[in-house]
Gaussian input, Z-matrix of N, CA and C with variables (Angstrom, degrees):
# hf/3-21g

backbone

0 1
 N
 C     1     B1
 C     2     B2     1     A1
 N     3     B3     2     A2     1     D1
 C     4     B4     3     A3     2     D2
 C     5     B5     4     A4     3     D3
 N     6     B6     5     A5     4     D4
 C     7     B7     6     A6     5     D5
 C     8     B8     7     A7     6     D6
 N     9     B9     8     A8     7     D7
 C    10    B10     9     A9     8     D8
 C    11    B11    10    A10     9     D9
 N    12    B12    11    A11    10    D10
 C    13    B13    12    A12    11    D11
 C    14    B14    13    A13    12    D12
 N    15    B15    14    A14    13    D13
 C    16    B16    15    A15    14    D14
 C    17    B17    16    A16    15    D15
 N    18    B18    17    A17    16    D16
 C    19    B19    18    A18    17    D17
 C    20    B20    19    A19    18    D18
 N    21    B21    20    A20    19    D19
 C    22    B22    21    A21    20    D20
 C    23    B23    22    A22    21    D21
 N    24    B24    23    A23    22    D22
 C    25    B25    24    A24    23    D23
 C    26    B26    25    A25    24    D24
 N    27    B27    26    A26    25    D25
 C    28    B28    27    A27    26    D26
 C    29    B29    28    A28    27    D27
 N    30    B30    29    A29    28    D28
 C    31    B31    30    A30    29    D29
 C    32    B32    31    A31    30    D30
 N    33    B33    32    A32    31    D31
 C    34    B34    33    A33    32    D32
 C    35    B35    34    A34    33    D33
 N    36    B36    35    A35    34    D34
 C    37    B37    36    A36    35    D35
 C    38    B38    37    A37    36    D36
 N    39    B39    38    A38    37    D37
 C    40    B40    39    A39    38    D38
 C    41    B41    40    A40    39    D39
 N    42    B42    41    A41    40    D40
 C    43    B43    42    A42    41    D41
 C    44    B44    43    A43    42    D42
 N    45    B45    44    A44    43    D43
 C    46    B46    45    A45    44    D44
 C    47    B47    46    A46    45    D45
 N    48    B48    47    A47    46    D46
 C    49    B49    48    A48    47    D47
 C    50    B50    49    A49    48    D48
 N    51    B51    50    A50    49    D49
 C    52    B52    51    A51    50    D50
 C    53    B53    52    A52    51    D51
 N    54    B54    53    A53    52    D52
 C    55    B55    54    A54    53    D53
 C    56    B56    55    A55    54    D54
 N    57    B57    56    A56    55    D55
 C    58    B58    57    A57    56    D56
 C    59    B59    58    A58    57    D57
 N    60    B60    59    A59    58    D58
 C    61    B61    60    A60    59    D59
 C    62    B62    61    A61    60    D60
 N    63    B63    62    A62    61    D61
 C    64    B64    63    A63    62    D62
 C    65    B65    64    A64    63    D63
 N    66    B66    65    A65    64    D64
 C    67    B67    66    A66    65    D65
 C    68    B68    67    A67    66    D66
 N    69    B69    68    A68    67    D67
 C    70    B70    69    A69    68    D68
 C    71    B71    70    A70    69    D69
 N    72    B72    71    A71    70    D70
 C    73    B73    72    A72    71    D71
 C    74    B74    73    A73    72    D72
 N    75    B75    74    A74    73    D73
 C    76    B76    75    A75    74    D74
 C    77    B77    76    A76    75    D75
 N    78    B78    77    A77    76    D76
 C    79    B79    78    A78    77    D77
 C    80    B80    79    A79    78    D78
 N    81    B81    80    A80    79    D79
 C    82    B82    81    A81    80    D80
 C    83    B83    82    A82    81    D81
 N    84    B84    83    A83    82    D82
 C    85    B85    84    A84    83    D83
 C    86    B86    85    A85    84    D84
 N    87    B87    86    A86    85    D85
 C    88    B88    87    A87    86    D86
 C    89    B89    88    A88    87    D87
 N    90    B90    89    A89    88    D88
 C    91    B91    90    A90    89    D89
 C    92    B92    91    A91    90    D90
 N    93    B93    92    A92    91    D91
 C    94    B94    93    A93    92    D92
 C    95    B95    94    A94    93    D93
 N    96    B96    95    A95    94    D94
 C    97    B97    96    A96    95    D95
 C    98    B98    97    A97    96    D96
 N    99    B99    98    A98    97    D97
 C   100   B100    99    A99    98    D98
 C   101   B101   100   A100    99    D99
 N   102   B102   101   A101   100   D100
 C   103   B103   102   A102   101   D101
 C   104   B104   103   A103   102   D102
 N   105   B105   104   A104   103   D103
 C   106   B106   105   A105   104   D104
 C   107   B107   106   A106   105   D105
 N   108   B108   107   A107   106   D106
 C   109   B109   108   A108   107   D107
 C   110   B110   109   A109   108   D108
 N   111   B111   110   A110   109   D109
 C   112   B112   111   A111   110   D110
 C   113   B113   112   A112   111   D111
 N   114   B114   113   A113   112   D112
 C   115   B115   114   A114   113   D113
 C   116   B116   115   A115   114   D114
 N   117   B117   116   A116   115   D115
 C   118   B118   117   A117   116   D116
 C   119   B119   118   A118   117   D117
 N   120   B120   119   A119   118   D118
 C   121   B121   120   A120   119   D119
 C   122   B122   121   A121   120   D120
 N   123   B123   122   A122   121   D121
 C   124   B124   123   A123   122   D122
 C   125   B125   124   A124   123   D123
 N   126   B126   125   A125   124   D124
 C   127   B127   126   A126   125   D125
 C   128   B128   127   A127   126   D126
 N   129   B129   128   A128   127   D127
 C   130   B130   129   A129   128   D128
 C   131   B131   130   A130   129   D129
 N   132   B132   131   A131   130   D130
 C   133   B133   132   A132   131   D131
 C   134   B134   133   A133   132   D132
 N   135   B135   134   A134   133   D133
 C   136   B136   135   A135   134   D134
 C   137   B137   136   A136   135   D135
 N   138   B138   137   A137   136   D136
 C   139   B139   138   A138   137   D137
 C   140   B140   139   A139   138   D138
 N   141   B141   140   A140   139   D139
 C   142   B142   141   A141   140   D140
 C   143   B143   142   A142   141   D141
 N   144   B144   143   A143   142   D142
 C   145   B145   144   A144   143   D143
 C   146   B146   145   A145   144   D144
 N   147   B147   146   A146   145   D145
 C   148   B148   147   A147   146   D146
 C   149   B149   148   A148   147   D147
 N   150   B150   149   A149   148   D148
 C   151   B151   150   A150   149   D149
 C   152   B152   151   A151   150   D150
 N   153   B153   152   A152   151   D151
 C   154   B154   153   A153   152   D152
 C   155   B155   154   A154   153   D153
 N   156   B156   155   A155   154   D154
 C   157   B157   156   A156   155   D155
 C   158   B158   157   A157   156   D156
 N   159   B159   158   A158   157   D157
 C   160   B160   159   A159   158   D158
 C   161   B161   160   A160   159   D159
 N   162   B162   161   A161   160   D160
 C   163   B163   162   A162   161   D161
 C   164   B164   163   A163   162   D162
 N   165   B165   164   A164   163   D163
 C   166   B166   165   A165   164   D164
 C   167   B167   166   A166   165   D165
 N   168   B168   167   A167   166   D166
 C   169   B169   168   A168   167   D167
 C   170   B170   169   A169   168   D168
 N   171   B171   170   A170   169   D169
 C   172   B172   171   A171   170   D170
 C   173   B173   172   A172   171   D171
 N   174   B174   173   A173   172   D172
 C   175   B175   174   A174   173   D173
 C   176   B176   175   A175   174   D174
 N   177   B177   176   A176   175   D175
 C   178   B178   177   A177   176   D176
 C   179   B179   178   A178   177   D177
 N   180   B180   179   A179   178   D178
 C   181   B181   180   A180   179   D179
 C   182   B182   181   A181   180   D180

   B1=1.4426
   B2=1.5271
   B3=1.3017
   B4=1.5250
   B5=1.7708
   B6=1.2657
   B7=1.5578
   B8=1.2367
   B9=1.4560
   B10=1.2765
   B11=1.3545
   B12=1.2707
   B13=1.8329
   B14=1.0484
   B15=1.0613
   B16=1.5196
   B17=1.6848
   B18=1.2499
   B19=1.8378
   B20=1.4796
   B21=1.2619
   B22=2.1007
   B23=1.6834
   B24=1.0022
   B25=1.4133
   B26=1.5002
   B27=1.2044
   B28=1.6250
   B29=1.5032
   B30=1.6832
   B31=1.5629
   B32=1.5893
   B33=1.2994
   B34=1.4728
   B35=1.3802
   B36=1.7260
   B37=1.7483
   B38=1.6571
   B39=0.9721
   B40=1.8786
   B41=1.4530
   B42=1.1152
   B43=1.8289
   B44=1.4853
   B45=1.5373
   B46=1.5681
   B47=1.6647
   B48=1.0126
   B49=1.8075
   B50=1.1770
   B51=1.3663
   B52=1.2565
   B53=1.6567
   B54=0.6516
   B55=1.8208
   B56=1.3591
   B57=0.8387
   B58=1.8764
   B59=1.8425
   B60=1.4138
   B61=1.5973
   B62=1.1664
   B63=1.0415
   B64=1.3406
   B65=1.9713
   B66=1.3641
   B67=1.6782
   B68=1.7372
   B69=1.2965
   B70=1.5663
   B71=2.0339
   B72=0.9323
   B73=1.4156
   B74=1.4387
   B75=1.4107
   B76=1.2737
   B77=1.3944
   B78=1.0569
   B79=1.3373
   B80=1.1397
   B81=1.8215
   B82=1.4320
   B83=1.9401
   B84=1.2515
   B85=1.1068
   B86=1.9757
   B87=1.4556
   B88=1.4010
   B89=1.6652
   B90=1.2127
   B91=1.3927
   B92=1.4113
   B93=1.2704
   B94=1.5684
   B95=1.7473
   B96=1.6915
   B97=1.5745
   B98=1.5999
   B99=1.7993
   B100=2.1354
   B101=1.4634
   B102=1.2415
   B103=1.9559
   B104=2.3174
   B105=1.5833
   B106=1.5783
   B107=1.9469
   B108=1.2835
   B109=1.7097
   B110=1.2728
   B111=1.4476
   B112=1.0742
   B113=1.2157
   B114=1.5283
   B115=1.4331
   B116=1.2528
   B117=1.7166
   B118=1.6487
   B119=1.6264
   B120=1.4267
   B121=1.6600
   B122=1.7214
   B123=1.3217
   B124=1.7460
   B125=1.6104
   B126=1.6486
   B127=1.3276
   B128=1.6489
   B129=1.8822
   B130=1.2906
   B131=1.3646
   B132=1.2770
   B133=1.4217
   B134=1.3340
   B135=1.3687
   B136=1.2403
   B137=1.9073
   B138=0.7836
   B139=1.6284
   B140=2.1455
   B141=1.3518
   B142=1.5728
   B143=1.8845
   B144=0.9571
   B145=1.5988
   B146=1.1157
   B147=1.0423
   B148=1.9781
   B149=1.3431
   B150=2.0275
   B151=0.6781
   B152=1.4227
   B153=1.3942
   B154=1.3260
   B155=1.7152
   B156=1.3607
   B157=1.3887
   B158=1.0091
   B159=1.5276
   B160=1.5502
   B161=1.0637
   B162=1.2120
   B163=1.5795
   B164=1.8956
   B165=1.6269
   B166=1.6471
   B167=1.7928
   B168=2.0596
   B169=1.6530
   B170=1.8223
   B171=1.0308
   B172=1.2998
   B173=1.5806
   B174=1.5923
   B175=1.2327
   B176=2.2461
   B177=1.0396
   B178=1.8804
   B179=1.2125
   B180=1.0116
   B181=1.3373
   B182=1.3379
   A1=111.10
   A2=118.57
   A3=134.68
   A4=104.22
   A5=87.67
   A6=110.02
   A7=115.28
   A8=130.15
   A9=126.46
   A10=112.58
   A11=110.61
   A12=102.77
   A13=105.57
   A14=144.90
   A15=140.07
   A16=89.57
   A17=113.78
   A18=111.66
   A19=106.37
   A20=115.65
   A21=118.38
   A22=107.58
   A23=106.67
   A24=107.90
   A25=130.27
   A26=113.87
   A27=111.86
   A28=141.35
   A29=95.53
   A30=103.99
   A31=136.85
   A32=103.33
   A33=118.92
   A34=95.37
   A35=114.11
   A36=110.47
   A37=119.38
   A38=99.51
   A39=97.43
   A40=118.60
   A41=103.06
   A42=104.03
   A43=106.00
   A44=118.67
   A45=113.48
   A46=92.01
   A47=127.88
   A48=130.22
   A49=95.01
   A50=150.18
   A51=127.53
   A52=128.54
   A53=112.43
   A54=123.73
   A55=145.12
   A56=82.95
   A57=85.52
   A58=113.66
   A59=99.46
   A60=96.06
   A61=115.31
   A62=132.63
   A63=139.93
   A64=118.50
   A65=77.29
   A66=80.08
   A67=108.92
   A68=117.30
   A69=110.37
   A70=102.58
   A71=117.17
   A72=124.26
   A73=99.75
   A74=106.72
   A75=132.04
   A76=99.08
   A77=158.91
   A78=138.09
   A79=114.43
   A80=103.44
   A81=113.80
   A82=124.45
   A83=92.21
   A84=106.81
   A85=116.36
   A86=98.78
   A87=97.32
   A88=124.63
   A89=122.68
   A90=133.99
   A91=109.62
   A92=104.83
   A93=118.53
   A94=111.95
   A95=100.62
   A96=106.94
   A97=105.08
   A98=93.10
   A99=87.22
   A100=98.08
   A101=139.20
   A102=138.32
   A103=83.33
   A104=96.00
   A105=67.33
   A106=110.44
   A107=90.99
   A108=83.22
   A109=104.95
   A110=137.48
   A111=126.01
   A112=123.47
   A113=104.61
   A114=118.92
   A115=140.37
   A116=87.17
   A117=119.10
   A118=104.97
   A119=114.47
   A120=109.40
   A121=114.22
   A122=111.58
   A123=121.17
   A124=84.40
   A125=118.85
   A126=123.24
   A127=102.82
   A128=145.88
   A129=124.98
   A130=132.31
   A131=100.35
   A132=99.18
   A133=119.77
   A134=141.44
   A135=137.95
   A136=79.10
   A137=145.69
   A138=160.71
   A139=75.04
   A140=111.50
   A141=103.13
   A142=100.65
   A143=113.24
   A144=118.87
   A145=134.30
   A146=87.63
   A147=107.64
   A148=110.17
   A149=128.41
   A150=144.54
   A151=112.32
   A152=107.41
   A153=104.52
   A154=121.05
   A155=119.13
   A156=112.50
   A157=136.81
   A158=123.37
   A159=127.98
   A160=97.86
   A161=115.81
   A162=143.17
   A163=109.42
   A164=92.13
   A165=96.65
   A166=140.85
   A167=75.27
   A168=71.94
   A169=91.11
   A170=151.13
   A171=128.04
   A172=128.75
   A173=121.14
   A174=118.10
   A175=76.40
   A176=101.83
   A177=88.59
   A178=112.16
   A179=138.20
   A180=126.59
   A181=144.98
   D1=-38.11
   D2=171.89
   D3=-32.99
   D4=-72.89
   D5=-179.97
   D6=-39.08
   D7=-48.96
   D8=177.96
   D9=-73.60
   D10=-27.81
   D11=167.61
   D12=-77.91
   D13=-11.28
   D14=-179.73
   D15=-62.51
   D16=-64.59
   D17=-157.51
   D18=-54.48
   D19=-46.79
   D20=169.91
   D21=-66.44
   D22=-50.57
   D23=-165.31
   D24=-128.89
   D25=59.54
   D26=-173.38
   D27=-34.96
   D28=-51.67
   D29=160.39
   D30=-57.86
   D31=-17.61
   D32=-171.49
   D33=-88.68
   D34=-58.46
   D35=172.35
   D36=-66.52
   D37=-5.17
   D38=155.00
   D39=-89.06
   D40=-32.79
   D41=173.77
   D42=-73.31
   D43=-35.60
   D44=-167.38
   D45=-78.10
   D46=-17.85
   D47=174.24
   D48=-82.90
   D49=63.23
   D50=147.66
   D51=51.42
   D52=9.61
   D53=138.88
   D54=-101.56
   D55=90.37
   D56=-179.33
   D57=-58.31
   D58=-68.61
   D59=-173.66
   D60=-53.77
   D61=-57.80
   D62=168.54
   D63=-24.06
   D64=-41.65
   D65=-177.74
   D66=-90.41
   D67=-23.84
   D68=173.89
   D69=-77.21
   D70=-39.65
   D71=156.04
   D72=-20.81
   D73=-92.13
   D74=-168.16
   D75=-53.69
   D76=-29.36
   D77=-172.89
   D78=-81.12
   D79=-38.82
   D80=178.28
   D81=-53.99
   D82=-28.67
   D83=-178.83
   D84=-88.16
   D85=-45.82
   D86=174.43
   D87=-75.84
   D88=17.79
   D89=174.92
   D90=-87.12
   D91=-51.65
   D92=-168.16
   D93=-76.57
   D94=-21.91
   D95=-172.72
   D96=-88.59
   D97=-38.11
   D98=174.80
   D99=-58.49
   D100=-48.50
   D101=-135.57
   D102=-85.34
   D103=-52.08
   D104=-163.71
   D105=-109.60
   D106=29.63
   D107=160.00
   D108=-130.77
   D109=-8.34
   D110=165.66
   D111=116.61
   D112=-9.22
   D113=-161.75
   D114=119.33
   D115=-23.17
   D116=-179.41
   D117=-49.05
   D118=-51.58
   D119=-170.19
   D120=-90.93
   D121=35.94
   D122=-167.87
   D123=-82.61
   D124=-64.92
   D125=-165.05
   D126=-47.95
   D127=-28.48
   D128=153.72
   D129=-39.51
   D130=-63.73
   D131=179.31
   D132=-71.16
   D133=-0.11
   D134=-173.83
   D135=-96.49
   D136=-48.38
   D137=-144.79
   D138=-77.51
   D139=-54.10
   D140=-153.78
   D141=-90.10
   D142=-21.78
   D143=145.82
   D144=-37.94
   D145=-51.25
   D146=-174.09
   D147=-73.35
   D148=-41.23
   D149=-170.12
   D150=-78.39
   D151=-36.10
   D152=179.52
   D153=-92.75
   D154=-11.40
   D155=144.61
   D156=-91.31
   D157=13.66
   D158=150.35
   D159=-61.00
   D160=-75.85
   D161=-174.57
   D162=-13.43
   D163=-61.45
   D164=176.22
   D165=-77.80
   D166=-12.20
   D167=173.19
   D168=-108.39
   D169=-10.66
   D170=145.24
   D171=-45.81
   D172=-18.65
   D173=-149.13
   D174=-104.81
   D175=-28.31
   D176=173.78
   D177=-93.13
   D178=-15.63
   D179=159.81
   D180=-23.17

C-alpha cells in the first residue's frame, strides 16, 4: 500500500516509512520541483520513496 502512495505522494510514504526528517526534507524540496519543472522531477522522488521503503522493511527483517 506504501508503494502506491509513493506514486501520488512521496513525502507522506516516506513519513509512513519511518522517517520523519527525511520526509520534511523531501517535501521541502519536492514543492518547488513539481511548481517549476512541471512535474518533470516527480518520477525522482517516487524512485527515492520506493527505495527507502524497501530499505525499511528489509532493515526489520
Amino acid at each position: 500500500m506504501n508503494y502506491l502512495l509513493a506514486l501520488l505522494l512521496p513525502p507522506l510514504s516516506i513519513l509512513f516509512a519511518g522517517r520523519p526528517i527525511i520526509a520534511i526534507i523531501t517535501f521541502l524540496v519536492w514543492i518547488p520541483a513539481l511548481l517549476f519543472s512541471g512535474g518533470l522531477t516527480h518520477p525522482m522522488f517516487i524512485i527515492l520513496a520506493w527505495i527507502l521503503i524497501w530499505e525499511g522493511r528489509n532493515r526489520t527483517e
